[in-house]
PDBQT receptor file of N, H, CA, C and O in Angstrom, charges set to zero:
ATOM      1  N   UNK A   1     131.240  89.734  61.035  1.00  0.00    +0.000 N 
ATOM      2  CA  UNK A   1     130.365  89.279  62.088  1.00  0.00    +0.000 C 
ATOM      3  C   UNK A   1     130.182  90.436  63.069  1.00  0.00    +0.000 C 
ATOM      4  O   UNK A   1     131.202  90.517  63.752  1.00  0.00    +0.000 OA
ATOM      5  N   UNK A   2     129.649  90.985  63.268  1.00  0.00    +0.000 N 
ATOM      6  H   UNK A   2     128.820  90.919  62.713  1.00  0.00    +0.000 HD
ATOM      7  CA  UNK A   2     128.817  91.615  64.583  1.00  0.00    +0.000 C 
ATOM      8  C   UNK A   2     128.957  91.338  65.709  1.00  0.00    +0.000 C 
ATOM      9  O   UNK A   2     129.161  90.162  66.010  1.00  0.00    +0.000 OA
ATOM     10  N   UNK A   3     128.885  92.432  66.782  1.00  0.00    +0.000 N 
ATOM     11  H   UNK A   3     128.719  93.387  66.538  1.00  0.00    +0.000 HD
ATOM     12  CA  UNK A   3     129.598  91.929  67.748  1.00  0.00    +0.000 C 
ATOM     13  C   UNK A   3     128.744  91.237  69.067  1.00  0.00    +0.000 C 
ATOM     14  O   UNK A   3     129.172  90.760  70.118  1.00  0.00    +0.000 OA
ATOM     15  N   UNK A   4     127.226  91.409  68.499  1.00  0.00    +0.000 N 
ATOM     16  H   UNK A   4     126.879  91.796  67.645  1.00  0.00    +0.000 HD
ATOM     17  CA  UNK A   4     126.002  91.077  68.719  1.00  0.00    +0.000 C 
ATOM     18  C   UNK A   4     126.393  89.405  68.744  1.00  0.00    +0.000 C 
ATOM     19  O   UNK A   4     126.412  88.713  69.761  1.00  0.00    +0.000 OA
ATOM     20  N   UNK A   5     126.736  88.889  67.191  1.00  0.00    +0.000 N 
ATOM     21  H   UNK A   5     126.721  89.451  66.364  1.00  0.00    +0.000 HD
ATOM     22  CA  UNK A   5     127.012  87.854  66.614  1.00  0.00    +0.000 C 
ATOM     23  C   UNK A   5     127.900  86.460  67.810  1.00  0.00    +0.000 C 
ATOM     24  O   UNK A   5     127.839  85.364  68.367  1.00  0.00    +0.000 OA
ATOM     25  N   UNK A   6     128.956  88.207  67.411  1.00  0.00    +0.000 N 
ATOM     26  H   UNK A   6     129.006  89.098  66.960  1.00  0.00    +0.000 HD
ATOM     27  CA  UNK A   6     130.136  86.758  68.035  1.00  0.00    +0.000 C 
ATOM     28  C   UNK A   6     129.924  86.543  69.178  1.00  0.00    +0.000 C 
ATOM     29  O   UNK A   6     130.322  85.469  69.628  1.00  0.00    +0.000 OA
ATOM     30  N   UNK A   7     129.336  87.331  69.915  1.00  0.00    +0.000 N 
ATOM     31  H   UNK A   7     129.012  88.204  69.549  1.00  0.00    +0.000 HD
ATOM     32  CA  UNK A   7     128.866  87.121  71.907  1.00  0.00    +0.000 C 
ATOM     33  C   UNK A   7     127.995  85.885  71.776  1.00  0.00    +0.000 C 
ATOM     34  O   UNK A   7     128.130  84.909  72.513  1.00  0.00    +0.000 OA
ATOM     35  N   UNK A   8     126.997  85.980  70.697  1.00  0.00    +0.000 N 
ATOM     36  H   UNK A   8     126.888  86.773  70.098  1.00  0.00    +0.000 HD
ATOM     37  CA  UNK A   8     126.316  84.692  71.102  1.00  0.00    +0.000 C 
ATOM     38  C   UNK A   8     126.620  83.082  70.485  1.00  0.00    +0.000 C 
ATOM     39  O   UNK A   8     125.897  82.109  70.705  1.00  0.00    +0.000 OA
ATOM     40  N   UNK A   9     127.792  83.084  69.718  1.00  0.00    +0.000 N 
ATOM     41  H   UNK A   9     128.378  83.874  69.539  1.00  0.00    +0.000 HD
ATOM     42  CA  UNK A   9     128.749  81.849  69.800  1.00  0.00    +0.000 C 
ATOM     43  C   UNK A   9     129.593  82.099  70.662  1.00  0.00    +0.000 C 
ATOM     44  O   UNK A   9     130.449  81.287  70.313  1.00  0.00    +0.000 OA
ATOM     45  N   UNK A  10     130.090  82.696  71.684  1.00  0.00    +0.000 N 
ATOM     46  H   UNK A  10     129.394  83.356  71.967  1.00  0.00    +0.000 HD
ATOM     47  CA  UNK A  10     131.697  82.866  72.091  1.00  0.00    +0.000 C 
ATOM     48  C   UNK A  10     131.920  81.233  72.962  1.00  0.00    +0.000 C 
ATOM     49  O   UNK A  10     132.920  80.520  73.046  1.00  0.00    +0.000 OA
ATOM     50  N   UNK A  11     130.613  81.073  73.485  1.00  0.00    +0.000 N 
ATOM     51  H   UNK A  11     129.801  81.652  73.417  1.00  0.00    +0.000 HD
ATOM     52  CA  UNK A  11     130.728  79.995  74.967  1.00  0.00    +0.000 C 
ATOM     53  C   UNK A  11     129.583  79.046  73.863  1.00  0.00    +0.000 C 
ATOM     54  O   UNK A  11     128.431  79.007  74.295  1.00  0.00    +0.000 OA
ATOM     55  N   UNK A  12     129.756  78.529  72.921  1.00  0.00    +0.000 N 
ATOM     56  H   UNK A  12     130.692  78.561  72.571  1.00  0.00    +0.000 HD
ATOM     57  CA  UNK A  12     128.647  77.618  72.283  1.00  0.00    +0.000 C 
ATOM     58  C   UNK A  12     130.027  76.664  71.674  1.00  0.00    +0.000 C 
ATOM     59  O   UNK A  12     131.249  76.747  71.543  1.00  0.00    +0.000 OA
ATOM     60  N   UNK A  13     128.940  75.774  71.432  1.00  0.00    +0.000 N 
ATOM     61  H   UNK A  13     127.948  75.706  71.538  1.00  0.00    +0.000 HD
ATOM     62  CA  UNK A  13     129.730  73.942  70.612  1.00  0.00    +0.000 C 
ATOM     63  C   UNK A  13     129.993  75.078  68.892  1.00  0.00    +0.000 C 
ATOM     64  O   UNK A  13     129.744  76.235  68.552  1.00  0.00    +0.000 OA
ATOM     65  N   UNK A  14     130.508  74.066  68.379  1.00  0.00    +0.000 N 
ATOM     66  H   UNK A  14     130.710  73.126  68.656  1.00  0.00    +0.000 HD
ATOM     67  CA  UNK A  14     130.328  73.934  66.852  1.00  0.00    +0.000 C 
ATOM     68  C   UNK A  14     128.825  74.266  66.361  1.00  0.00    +0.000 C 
ATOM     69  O   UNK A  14     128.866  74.918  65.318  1.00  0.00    +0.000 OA
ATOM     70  N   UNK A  15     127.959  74.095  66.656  1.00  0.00    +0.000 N 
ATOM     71  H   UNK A  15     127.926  73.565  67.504  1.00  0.00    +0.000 HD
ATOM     72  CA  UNK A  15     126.337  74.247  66.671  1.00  0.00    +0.000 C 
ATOM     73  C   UNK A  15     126.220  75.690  66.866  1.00  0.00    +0.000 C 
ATOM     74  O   UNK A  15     126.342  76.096  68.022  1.00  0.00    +0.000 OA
ATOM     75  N   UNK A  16     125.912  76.890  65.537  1.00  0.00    +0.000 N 
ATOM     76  H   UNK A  16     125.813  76.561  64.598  1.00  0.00    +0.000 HD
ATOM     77  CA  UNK A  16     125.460  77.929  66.002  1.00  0.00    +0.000 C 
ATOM     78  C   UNK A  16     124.192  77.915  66.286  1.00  0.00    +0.000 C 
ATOM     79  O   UNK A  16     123.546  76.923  65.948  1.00  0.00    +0.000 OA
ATOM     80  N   UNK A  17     123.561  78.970  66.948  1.00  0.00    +0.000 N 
ATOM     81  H   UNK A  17     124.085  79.776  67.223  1.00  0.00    +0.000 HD
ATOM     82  CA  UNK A  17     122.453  79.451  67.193  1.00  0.00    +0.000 C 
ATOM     83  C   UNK A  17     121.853  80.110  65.952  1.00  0.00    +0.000 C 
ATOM     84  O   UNK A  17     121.069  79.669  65.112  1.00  0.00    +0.000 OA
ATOM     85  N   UNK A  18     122.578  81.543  66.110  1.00  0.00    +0.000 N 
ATOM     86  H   UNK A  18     123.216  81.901  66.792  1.00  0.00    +0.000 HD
ATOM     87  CA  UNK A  18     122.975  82.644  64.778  1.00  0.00    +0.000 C 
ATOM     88  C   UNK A  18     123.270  82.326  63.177  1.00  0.00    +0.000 C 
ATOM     89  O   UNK A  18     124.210  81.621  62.810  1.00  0.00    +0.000 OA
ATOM     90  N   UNK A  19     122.601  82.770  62.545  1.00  0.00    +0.000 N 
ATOM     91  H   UNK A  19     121.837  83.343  62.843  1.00  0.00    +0.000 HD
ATOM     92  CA  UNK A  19     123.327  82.538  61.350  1.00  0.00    +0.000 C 
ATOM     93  C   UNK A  19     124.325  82.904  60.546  1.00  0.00    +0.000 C 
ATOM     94  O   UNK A  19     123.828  83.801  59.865  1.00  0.00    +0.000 OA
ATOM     95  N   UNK A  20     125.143  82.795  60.297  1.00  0.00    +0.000 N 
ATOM     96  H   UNK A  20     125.547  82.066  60.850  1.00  0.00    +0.000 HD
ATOM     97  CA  UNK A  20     126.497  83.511  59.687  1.00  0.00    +0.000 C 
ATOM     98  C   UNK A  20     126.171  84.248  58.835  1.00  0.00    +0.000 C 
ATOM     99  O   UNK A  20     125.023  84.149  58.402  1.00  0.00    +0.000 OA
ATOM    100  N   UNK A  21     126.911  85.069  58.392  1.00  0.00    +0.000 N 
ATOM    101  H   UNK A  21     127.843  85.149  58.744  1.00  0.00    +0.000 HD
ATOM    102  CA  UNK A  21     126.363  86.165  57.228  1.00  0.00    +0.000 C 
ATOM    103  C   UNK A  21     127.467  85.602  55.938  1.00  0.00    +0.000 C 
ATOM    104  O   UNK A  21     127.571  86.006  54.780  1.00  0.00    +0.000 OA
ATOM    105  N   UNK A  22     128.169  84.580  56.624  1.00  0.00    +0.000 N 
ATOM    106  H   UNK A  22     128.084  84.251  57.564  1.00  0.00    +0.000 HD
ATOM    107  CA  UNK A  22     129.025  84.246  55.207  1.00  0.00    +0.000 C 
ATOM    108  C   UNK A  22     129.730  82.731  55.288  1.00  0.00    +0.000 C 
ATOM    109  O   UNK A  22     130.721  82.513  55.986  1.00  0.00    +0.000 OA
ATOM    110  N   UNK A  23     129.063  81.712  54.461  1.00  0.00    +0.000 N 
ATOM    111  H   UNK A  23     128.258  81.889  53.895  1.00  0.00    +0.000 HD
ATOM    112  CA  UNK A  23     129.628  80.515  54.720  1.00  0.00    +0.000 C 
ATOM    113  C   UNK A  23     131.025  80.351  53.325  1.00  0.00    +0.000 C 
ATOM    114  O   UNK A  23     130.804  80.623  52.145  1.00  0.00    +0.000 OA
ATOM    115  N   UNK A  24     132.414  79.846  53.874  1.00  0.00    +0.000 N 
ATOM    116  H   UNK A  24     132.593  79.625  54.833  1.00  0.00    +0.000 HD
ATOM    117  CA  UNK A  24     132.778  79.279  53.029  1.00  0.00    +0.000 C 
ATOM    118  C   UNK A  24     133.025  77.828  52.818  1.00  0.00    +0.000 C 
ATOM    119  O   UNK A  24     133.539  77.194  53.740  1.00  0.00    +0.000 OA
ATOM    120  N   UNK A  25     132.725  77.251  51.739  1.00  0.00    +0.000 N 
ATOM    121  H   UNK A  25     132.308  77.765  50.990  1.00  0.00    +0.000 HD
ATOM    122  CA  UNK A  25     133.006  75.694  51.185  1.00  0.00    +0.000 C 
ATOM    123  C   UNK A  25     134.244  75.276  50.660  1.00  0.00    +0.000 C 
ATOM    124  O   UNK A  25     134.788  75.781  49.678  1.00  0.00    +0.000 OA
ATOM    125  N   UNK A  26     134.767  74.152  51.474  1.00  0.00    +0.000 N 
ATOM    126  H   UNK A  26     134.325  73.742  52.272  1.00  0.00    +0.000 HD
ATOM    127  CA  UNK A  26     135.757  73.906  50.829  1.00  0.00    +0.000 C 
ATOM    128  C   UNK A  26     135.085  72.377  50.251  1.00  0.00    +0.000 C 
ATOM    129  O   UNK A  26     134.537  71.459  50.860  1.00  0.00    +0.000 OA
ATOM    130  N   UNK A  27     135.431  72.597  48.680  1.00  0.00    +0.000 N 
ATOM    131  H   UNK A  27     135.877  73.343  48.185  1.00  0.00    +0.000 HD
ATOM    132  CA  UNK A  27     135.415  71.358  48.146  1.00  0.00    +0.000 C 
ATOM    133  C   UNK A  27     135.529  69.744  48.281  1.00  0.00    +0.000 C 
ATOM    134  O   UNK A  27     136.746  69.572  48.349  1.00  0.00    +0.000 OA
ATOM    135  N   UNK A  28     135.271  69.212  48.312  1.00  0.00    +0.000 N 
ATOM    136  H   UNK A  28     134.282  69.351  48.256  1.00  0.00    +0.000 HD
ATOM    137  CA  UNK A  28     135.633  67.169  48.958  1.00  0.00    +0.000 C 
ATOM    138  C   UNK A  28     135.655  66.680  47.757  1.00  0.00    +0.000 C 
ATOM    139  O   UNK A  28     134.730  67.079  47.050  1.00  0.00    +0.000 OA
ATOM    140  N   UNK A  29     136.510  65.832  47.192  1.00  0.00    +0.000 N 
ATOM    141  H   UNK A  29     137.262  65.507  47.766  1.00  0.00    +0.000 HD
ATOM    142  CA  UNK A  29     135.842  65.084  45.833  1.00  0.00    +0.000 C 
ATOM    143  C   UNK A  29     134.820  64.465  45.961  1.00  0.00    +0.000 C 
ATOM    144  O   UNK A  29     133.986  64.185  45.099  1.00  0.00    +0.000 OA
ATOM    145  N   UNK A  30     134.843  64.120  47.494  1.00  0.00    +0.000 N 
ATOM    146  H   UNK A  30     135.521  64.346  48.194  1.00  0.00    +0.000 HD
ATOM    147  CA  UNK A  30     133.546  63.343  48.176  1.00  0.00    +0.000 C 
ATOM    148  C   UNK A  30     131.999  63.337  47.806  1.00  0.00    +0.000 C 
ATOM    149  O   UNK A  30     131.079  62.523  47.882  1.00  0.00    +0.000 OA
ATOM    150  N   UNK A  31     132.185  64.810  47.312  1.00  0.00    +0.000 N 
ATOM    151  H   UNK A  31     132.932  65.472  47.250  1.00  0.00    +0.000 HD
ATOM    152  CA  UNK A  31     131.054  65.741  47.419  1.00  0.00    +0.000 C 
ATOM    153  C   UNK A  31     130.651  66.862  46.557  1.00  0.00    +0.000 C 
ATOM    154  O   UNK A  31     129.886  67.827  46.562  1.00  0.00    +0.000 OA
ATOM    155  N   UNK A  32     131.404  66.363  45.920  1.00  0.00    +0.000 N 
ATOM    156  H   UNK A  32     132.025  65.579  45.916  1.00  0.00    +0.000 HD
ATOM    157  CA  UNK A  32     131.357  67.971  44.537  1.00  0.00    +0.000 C 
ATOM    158  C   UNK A  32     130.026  67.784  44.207  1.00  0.00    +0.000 C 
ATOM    159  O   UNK A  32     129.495  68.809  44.633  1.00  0.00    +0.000 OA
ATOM    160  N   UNK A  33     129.502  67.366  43.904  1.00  0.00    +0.000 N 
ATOM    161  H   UNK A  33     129.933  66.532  43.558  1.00  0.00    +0.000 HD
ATOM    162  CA  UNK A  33     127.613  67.511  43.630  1.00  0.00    +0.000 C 
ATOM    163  C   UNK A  33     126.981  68.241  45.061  1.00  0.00    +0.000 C 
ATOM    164  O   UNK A  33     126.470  69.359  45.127  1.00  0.00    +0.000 OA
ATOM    165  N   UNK A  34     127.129  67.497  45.909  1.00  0.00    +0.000 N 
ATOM    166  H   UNK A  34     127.544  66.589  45.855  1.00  0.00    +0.000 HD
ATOM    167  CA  UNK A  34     126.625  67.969  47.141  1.00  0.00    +0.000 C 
ATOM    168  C   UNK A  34     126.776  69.604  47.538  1.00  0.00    +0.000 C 
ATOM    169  O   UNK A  34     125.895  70.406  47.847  1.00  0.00    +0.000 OA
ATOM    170  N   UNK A  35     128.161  69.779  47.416  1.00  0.00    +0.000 N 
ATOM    171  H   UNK A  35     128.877  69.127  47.165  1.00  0.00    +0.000 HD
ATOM    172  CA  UNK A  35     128.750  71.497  47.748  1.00  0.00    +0.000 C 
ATOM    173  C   UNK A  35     128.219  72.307  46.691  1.00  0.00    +0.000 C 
ATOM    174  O   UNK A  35     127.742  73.383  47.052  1.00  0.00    +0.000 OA
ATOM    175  N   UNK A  36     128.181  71.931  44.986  1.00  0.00    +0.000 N 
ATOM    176  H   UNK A  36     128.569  71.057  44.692  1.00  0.00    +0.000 HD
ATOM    177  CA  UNK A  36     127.865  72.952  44.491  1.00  0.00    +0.000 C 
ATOM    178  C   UNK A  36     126.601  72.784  43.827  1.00  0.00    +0.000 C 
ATOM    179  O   UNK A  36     126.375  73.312  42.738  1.00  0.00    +0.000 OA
ATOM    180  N   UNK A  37     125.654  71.971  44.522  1.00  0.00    +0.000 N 
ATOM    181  H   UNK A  37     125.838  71.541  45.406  1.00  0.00    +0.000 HD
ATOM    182  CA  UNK A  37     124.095  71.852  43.917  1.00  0.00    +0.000 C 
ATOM    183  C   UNK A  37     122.903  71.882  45.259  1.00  0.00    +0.000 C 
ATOM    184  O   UNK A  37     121.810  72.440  45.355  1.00  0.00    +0.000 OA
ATOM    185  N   UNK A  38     123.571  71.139  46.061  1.00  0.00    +0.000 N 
ATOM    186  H   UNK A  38     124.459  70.686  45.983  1.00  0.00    +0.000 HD
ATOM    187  CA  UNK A  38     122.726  70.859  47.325  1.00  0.00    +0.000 C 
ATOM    188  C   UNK A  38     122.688  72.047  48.133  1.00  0.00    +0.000 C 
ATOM    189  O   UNK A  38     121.677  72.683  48.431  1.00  0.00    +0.000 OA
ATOM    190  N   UNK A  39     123.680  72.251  48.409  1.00  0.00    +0.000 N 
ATOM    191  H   UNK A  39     124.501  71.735  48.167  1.00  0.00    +0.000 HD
ATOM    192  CA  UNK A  39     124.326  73.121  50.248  1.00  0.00    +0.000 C 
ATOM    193  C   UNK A  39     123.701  74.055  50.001  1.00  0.00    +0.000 C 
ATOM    194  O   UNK A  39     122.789  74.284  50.796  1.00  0.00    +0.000 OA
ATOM    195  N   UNK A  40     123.870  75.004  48.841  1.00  0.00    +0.000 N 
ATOM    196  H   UNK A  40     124.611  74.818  48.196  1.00  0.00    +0.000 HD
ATOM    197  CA  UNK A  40     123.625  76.738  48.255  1.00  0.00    +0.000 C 
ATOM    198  C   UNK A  40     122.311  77.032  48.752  1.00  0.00    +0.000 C 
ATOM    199  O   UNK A  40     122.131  78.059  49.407  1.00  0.00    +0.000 OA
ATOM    200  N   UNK A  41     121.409  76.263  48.516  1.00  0.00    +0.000 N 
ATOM    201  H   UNK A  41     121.555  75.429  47.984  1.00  0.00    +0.000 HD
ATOM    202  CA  UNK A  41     119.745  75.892  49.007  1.00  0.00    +0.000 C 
ATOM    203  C   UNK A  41     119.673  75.662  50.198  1.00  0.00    +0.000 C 
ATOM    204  O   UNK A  41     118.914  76.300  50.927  1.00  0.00    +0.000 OA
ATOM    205  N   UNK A  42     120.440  74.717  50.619  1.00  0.00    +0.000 N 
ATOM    206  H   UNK A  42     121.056  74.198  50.027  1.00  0.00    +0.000 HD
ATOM    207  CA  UNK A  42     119.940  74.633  52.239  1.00  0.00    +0.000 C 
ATOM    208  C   UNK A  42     120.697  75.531  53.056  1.00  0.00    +0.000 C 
ATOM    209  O   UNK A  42     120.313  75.482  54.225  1.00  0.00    +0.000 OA
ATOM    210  N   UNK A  43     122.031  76.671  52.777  1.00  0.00    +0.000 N 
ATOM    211  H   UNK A  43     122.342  76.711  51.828  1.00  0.00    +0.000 HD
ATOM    212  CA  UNK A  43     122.435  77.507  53.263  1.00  0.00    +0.000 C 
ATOM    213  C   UNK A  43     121.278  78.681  53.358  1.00  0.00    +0.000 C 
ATOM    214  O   UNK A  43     120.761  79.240  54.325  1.00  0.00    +0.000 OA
ATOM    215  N   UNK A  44     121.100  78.809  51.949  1.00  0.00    +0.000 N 
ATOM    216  H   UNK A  44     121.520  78.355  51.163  1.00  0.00    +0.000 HD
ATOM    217  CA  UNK A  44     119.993  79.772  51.968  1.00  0.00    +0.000 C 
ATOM    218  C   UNK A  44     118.695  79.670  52.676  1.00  0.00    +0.000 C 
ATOM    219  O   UNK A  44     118.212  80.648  53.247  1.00  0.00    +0.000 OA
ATOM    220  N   UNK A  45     118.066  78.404  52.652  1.00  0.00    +0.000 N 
ATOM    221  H   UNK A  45     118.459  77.609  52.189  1.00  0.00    +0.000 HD
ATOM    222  CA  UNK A  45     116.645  78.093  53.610  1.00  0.00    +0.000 C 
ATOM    223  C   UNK A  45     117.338  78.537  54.676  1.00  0.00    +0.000 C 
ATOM    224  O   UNK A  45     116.338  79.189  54.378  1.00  0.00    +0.000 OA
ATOM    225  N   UNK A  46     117.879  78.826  55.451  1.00  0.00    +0.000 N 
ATOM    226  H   UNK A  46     118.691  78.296  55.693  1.00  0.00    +0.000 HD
ATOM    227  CA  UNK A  46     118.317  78.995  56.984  1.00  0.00    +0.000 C 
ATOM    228  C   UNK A  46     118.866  80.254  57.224  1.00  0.00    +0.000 C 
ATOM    229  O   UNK A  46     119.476  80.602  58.235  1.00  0.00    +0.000 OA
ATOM    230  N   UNK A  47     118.488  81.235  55.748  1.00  0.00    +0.000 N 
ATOM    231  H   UNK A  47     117.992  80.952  54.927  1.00  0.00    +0.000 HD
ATOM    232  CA  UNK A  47     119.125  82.589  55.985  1.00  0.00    +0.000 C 
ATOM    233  C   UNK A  47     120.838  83.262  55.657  1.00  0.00    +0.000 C 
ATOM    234  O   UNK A  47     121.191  84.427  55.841  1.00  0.00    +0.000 OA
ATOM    235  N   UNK A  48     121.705  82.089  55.121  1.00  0.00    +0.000 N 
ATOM    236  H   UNK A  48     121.418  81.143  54.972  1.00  0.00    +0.000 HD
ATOM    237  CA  UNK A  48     123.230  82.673  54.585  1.00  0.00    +0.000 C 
ATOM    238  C   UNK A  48     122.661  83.327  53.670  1.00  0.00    +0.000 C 
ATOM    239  O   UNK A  48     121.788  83.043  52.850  1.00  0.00    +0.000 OA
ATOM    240  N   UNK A  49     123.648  84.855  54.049  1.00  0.00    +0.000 N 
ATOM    241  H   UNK A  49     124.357  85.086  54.716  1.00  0.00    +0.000 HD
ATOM    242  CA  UNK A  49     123.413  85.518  52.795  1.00  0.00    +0.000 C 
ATOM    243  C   UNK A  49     124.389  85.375  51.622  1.00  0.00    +0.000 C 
ATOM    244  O   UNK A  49     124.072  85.121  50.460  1.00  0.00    +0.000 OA
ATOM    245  N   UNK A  50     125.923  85.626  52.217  1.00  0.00    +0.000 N 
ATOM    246  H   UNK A  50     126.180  85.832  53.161  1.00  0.00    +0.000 HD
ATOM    247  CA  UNK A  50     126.847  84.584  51.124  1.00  0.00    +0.000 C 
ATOM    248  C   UNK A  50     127.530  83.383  51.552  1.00  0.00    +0.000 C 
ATOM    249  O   UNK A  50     128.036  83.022  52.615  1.00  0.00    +0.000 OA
ATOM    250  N   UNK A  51     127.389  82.858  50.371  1.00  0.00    +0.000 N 
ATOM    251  H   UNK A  51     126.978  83.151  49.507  1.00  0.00    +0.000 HD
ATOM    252  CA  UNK A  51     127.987  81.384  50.327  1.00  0.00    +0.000 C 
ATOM    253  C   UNK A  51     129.277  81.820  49.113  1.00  0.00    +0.000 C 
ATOM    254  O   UNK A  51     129.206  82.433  48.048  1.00  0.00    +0.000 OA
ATOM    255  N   UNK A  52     130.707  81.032  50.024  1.00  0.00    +0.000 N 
ATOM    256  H   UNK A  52     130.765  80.534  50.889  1.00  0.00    +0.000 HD
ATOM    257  CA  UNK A  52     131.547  81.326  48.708  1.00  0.00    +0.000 C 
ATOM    258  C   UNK A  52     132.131  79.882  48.601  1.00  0.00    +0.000 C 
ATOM    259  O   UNK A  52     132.065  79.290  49.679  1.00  0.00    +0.000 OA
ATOM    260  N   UNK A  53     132.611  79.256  47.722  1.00  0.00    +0.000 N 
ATOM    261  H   UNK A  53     132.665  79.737  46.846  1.00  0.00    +0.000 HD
ATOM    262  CA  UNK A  53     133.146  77.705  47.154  1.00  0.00    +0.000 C 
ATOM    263  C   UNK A  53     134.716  77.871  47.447  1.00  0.00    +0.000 C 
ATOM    264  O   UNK A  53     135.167  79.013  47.539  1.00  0.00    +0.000 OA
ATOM    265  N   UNK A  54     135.400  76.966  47.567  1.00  0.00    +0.000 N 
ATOM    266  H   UNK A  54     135.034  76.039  47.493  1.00  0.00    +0.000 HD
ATOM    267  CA  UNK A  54     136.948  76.806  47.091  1.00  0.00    +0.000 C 
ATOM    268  C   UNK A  54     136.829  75.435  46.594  1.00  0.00    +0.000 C 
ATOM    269  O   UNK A  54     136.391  74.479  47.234  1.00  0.00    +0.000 OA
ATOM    270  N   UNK A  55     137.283  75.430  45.331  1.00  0.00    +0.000 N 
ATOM    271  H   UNK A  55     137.640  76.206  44.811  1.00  0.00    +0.000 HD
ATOM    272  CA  UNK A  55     137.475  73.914  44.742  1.00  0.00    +0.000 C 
ATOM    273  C   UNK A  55     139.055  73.999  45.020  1.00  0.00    +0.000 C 
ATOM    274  O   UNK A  55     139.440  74.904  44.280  1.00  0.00    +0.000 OA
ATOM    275  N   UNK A  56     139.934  73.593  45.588  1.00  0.00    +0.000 N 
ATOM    276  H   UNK A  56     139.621  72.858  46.189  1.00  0.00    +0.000 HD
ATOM    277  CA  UNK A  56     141.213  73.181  44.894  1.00  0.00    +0.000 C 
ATOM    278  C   UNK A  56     141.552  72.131  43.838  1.00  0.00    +0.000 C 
ATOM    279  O   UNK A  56     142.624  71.734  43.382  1.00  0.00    +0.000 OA
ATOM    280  N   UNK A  57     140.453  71.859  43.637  1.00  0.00    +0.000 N 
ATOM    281  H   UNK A  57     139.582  72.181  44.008  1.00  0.00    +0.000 HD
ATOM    282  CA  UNK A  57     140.858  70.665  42.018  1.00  0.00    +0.000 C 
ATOM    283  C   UNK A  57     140.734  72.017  41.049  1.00  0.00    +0.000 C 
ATOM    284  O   UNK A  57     141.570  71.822  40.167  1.00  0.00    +0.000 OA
ATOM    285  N   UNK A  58     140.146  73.170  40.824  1.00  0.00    +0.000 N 
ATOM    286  H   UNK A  58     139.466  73.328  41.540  1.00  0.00    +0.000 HD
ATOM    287  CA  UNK A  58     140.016  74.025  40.010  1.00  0.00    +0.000 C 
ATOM    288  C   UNK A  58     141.682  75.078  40.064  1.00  0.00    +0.000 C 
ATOM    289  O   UNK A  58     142.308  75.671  39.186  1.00  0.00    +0.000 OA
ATOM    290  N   UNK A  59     141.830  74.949  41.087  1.00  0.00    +0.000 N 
ATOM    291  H   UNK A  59     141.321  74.467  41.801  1.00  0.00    +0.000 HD
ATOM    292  CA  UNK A  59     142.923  75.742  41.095  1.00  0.00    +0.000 C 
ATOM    293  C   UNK A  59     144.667  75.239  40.752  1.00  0.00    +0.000 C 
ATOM    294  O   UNK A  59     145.436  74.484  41.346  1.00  0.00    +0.000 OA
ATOM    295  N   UNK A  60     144.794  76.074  39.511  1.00  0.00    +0.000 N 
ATOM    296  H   UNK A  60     144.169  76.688  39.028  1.00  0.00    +0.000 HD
ATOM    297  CA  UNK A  60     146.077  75.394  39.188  1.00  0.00    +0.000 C 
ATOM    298  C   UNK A  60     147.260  76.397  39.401  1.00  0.00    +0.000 C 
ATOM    299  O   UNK A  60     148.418  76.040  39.190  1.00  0.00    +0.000 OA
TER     300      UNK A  60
């Protein structure tokens, strides 16, 4: 993050302004369709350049 970046979350909610240059996902069983079919697209419409996953059901 940039230091451009982090000044303009430092005093903000949960709600960025900015877009992150890197989202990570953590898995939900809730949601496993959602995280690895849906999000990737709507991360990207809004400018993430990476998106990275953690399943812990994958990890043994």
């Amino acid at each position: 993050m940039s230091n451009e970046q982090a000044k303009s979350i430092e005093t903000t909610s949960a709600i960025l302004k900015t877009v992150p240059p890197l989202l990570v996902e953590v898995v939900s069983t809730e949601s496993i369709d959602r995280d690895y079919n849906q999000k990737i697209s709507e991360y990207a419409h809004i400018g993430v350049v990476e998106y990275g996953i953690i399943d812990r059901l994958e990890i043994k």
